[in-house]
C-alpha positions as CSV (number, residue, x, y, z in Angstrom):
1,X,-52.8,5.1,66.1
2,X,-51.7,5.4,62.3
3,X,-48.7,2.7,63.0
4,X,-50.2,0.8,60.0
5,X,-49.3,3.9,57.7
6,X,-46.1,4.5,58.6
7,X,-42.9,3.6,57.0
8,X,-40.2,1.1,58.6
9,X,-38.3,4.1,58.5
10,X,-40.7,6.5,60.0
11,X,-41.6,3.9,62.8
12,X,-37.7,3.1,63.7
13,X,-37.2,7.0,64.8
14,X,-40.2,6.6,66.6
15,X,-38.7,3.8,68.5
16,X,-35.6,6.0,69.1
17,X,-37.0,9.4,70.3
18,X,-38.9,6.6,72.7
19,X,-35.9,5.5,74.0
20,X,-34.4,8.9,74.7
21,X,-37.5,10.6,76.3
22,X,-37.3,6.8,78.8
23,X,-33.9,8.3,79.6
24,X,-34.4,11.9,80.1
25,X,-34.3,11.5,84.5
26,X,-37.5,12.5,86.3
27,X,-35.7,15.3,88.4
28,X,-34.5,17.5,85.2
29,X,-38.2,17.7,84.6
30,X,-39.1,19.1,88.1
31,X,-36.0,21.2,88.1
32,X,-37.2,22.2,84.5
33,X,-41.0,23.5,86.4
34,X,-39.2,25.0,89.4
35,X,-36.9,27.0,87.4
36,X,-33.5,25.5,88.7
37,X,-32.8,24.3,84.9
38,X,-33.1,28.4,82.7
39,X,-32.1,26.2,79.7
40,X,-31.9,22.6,79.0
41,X,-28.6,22.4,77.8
42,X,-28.1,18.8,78.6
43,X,-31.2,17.6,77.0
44,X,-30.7,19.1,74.0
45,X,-26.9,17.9,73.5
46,X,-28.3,14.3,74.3
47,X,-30.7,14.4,72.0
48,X,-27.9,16.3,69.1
49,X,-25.9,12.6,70.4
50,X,-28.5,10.3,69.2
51,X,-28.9,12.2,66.0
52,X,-32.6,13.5,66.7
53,X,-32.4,17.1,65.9
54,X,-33.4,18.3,62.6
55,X,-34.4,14.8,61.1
56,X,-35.7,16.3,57.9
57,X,-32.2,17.8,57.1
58,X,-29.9,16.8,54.5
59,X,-27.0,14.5,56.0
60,X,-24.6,16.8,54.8
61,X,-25.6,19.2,57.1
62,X,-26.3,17.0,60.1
63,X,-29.6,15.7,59.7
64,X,-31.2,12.0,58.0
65,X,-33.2,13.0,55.1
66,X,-36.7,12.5,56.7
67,X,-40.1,14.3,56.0
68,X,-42.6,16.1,57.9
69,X,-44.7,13.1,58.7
70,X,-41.6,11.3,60.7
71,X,-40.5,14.9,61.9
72,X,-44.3,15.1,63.3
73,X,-43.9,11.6,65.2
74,X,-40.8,12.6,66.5
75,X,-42.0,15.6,68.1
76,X,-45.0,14.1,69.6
77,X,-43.3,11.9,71.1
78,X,-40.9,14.5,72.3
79,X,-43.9,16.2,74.1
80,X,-44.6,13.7,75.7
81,X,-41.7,14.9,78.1
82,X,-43.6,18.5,78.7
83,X,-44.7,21.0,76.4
84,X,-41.5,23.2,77.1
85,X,-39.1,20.0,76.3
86,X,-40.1,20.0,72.8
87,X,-40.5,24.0,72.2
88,X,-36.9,23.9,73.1
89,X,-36.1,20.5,71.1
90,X,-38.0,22.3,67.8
91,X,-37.1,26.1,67.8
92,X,-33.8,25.8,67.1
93,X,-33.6,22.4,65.1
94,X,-37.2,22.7,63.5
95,X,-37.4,26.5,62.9
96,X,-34.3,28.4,62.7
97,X,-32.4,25.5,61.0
98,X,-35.1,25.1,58.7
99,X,-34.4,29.0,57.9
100,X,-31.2,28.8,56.9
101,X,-31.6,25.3,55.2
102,X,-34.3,27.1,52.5
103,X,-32.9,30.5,52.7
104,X,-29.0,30.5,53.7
105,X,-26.0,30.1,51.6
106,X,-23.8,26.7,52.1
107,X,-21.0,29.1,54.3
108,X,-24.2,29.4,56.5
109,X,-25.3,25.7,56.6
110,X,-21.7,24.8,57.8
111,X,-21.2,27.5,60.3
112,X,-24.6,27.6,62.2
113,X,-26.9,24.1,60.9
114,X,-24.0,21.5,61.3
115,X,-22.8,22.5,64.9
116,X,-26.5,22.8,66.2
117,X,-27.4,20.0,64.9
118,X,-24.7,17.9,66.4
119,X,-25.2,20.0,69.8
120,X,-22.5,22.0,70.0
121,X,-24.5,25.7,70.0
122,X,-28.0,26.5,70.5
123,X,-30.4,28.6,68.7
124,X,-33.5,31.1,68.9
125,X,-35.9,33.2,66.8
126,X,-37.0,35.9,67.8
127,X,-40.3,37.4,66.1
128,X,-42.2,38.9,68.8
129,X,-41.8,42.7,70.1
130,X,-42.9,44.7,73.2
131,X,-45.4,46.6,71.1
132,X,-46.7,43.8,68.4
133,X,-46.8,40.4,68.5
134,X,-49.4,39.0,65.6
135,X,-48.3,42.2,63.5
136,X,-45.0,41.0,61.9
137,X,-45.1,44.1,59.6
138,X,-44.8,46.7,62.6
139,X,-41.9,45.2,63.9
140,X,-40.0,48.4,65.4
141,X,-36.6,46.6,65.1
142,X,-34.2,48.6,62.8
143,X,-31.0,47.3,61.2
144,X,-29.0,49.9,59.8
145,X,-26.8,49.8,56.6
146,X,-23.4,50.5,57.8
147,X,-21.6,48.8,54.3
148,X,-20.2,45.9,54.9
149,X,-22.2,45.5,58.2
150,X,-25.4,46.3,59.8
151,X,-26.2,47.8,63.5
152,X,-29.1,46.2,65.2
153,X,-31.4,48.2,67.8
154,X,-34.6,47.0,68.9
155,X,-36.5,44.5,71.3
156,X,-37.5,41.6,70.9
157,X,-39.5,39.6,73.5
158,X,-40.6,35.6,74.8
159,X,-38.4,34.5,72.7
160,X,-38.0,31.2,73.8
161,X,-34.1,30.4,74.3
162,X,-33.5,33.7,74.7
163,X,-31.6,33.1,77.6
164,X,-29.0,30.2,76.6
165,X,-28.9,30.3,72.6
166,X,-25.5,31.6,70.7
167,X,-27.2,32.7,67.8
168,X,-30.7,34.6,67.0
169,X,-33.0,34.8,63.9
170,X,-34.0,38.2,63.9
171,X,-36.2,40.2,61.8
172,X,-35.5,43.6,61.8
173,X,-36.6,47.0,59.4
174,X,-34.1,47.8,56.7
175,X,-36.1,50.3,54.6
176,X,-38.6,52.1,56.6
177,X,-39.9,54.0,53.3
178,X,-41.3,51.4,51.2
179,X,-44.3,48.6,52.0
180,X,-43.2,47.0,55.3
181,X,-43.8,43.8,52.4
182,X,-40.3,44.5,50.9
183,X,-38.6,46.2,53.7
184,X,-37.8,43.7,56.1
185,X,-34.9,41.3,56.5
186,X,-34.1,38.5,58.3
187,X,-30.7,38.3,59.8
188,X,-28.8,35.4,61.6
189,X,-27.2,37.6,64.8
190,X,-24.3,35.9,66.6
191,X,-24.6,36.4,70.7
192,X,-22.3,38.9,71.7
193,X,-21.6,43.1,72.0
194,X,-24.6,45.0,71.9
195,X,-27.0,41.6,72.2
196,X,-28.2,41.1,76.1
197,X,-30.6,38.9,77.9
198,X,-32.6,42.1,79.6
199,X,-35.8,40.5,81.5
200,X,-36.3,36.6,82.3
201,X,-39.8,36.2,82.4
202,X,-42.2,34.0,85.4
203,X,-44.0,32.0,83.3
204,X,-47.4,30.3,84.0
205,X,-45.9,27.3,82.5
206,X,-43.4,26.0,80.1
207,X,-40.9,26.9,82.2
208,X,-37.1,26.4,82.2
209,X,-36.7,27.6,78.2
210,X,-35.0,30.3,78.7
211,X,-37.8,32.8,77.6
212,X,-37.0,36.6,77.9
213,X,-36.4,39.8,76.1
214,X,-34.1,40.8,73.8
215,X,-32.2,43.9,73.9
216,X,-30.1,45.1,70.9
217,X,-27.9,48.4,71.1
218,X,-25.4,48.7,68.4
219,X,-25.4,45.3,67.7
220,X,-22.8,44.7,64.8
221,X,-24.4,41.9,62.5
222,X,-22.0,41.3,59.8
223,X,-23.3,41.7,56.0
224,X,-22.8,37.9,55.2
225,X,-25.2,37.0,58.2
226,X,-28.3,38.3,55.5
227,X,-30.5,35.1,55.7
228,X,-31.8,35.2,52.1
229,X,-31.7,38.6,50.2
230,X,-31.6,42.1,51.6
231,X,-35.4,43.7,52.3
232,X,-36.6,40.2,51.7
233,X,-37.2,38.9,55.1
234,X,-41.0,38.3,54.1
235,X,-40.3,35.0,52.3
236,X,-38.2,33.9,55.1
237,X,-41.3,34.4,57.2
238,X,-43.8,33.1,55.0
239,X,-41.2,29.2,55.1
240,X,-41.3,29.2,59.1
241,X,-45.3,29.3,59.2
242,X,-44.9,25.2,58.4
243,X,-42.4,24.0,61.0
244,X,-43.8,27.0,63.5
245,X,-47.6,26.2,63.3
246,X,-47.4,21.9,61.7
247,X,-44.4,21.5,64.7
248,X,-47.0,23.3,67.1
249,X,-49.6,20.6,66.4
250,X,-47.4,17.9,66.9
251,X,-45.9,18.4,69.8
252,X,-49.3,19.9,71.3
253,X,-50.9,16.0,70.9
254,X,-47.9,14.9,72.9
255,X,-48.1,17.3,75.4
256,X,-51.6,15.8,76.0
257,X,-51.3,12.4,75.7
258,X,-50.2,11.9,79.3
259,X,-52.9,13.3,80.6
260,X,-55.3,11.3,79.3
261,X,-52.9,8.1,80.0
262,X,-52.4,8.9,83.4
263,X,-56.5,10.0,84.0
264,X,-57.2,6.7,81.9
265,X,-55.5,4.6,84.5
266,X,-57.0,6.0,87.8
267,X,-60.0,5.9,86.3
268,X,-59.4,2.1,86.8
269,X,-58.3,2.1,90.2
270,X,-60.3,4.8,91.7
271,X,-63.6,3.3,93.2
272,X,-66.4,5.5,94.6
273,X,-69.8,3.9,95.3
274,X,-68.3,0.1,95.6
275,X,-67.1,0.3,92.2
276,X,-64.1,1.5,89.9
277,X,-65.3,5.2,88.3
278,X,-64.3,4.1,84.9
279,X,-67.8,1.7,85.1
280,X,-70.0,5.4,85.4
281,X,-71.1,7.1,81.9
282,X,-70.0,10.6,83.3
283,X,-66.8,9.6,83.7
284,X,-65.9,6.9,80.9
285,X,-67.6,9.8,78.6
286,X,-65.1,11.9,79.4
287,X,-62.3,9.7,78.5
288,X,-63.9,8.5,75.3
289,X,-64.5,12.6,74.5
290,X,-60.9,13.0,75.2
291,X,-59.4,9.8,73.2
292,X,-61.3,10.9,70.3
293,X,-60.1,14.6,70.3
294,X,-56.7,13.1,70.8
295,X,-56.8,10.6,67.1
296,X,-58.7,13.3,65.7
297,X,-56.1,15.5,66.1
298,X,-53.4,13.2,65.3
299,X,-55.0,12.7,62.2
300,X,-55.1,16.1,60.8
301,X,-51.1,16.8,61.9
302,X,-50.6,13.5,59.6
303,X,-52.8,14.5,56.8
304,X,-51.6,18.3,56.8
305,X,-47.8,16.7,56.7
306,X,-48.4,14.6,54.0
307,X,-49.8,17.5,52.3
308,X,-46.5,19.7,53.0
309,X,-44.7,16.2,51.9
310,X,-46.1,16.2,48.6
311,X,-45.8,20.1,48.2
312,X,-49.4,20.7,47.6
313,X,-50.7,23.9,46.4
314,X,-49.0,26.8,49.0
315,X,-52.4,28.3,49.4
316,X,-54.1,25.3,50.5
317,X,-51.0,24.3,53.0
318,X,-51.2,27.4,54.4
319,X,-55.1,26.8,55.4
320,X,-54.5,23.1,56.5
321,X,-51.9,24.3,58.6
322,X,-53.8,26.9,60.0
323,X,-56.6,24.4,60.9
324,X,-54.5,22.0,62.1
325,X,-53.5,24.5,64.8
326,X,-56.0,25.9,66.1
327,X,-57.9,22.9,65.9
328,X,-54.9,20.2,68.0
329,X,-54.1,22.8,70.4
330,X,-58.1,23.8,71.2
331,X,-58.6,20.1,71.3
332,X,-55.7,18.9,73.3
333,X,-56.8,21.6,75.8
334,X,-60.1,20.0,76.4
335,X,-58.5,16.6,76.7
336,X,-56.6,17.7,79.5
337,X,-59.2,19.8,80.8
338,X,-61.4,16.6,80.7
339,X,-58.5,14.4,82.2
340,X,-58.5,16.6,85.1
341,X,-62.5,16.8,85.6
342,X,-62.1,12.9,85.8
343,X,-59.8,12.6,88.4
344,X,-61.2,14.8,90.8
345,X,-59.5,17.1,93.6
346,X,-56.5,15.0,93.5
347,X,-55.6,16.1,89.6
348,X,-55.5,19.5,90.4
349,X,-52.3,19.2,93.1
350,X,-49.1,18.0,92.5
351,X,-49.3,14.9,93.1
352,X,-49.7,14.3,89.4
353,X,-48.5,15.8,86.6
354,X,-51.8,16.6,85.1
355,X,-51.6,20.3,86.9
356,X,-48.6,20.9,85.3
357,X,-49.4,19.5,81.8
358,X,-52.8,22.1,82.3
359,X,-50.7,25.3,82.5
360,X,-47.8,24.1,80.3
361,X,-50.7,23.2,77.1
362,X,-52.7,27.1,78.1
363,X,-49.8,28.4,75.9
364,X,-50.2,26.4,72.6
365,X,-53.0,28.5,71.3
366,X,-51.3,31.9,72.2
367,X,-47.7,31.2,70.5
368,X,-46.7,30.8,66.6
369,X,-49.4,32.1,65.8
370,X,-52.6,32.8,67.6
371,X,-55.7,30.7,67.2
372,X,-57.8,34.1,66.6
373,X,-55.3,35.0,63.6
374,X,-55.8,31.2,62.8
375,X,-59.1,31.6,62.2
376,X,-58.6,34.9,60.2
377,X,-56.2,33.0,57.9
378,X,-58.5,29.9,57.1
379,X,-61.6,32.5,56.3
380,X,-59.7,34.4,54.2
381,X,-58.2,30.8,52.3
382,X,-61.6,29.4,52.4
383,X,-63.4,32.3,50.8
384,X,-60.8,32.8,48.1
385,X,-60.4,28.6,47.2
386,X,-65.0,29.0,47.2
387,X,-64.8,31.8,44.5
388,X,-61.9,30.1,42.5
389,X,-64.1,26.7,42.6
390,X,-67.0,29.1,41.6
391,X,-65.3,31.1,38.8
392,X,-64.2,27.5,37.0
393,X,-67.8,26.2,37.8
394,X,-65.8,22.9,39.2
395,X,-68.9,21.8,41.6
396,X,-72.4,21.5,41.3
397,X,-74.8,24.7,41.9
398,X,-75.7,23.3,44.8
399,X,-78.0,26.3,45.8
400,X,-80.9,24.7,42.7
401,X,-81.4,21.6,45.2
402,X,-84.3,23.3,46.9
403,X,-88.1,22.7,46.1
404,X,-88.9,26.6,46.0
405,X,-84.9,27.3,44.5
406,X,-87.1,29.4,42.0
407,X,-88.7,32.1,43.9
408,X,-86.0,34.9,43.1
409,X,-88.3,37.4,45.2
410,X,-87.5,35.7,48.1
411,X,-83.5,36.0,47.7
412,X,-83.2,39.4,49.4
413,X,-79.6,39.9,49.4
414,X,-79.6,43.8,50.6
């Protein structure tokens, strides 16, 4: 849809994360859905091959010095695959790399960015615990200070990648007496002693990630493995709501898209009553409901990247982003849901992929975030950017525009 404002540049990855989903075969995506594939290894290291991972990374470290509006392309497109193709293609490339490019030291960069990157070991983050999952600050995890290195203990659960990455980013307690704020740290935790893949879990969906839990027992992290400062794992956290919640977006409208494609085109070829179905209002409706969700959508991931692109005010990101979440991934449900009402019977078996793409999609509004703490996040912005445009009496007072604007008595307030 927005081919006319994107760069050559922007357009030419396009073309190339194009060709590579055309390649990925047919039969790793069903073995993907019927759990013969736990991780896709393969995938990913093709993808490292044509230099597709991490696109907004410095070439130094293995990526092409792109921006969040290319990086957002790319992942659609990537969707297009299945939801669970690009989770796996962005947690470790888009989220944990993006970690340790912002927060890590170069020794980091070159040890855990480069080889990722170029597919040579895999990644996770893991965020989510047994007893909190939209409550970072009661994470449960403790790392204790041993000196020159920490032990880990704790849980941490559907963390995608959890069975199949080499490394972790893991946010664990360090100082349980002060504001959970500034006691937190984010650690980069090597696979290994004390760090085991406990419970694979049978997913609805977006299957074939490698999602399980966690289980750390005297896990020795050593001290140079800090990602960022000691107790400081907040402002870690605060980065990864971009890539989490934008890349979310983005890959959400490409997990759609086929669904509408595919319910477009047997809307043309389907007859009932002497005629194709795509010539009756209830169903061309539906399509035209759908398409317009779908650019809709598209065009807040574009706008709300060009605003991280241009490093707009942090506060205001952090609302667009938050909108831009909750309002692709409730959208792109209803334009499978309507791609699904248009094709009948026949879209809710197997014989299409429209089933699957309906159960994969159900989990975009629960992860990174959910779309009820979405909401909480954009009324609290919202209120706070009102009163600032209030306090600096930058707008009009609208509230005069009213013939009987006068009558104070009638302004009952408590």
């Amino acid at each position: 849809m927005f081919d006319y404002m994107l760069s050559e540049k922007t357009l030419k990855f396009r073309d190339e994360v194009r060709d590579f989903v055309k390649s990925v075969p047919r039969q790793m995506i069903l073995d993907m859905d019927a759990e013969k594939i736990i991780f896709p290894r393969d995938f990913l290291k093709e993808a490292a091959r044509r230099n597709l991972l991490g696109c907004r990374y410095p070439e130094k470290w293995g990526g092409r010095d792109m921006d969040w509006v290319t990086a957002g392309v790319g992942i659609e497109e990537v969707g297009t695959l299945g939801y669970i193709f690009a989770c796996t293609f962005g947690v470790g490339a888009e989220l944990v790399c993006d970690a340790i490019i912002i927060h890590g030291t170069d020794e980091q960069k070159e040890k855990y960015v480069k080889p990722l990157l170029n597919g040579d070991i895999f990644a996770a983050e893991c965020l989510t615990e047994p007893r909190g999952g939209s409550d970072f600050f009661g994470t449960s995890t403790m790392a204790e200070d041993k000196g020159d290195h920490f032990l880990l203990n704790g849980q941490k659960r559907f963390i995608v990648g959890g069975e199949g990455a080499d490394y972790f980013l893991v946010y664990a307690v360090t100082d349980p007496n002060v504001d959970p704020h500034k006691g937190i740290t984010a650690f980069i935790v090597d696979r290994g002693p004390g760090v085991e893949s406990k419970y694979l879990y049978g997913l609805m969906g977006c299957r074939g990630g490698g999602a399980s839990r966690l289980v750390f027992k005297d896990a020795k992290v050593p001290r140079e493995n800090i990602l960022g400062k000691l107790n400081c794992g907040y402002a870690v956290f605060k980065t990864m709501m971009i890539p989490e919640r934008l890349g979310t977006a983005a890959m959400t409208i490409g997990a759609a898209r086929p669904a509408l494609e595919i319910a477009t085109g047997y809307s043309t070829r389907r007859k009932a009553f002497g005629q194709p179905i795509a010539q009756f209002q209830g169903v061309n409706f539906q399509v035209a409901e759908a398409a317009m969700l779908l650019d809709a959508s598209r065009a807040m991931v574009h706008v709300t990247a060009e605003a991280v692109d241009r490093k707009a005010d942090e506060r205001r990101i952090r609302r667009m982003i938050s909108e831009t979440k909750k309002f692709v991934t409730e959208s792109c449900q209803k334009v499978v849901h309507n791609s699904m009402q248009v094709m009948g019977g026949i879209g809710y078996t197997n014989v299409f992929p429209v089933e699957r793409i309906a159960r994969d999609i159900r989990l975009s509004s629960i992860w990174t975030g959910t779309n009820e703490i979405m909401s909480l996040i954009i009324a609290n912005e919202w209120y706070k950017e009102y009163f600032l445009m209030k306090g600096k009496n930058l707008t009009r007072d609208l509230e005069c525009d009213a013939m009987e604007a006068n009558q104070e008595e009638e302004k009952i307030y408590e």
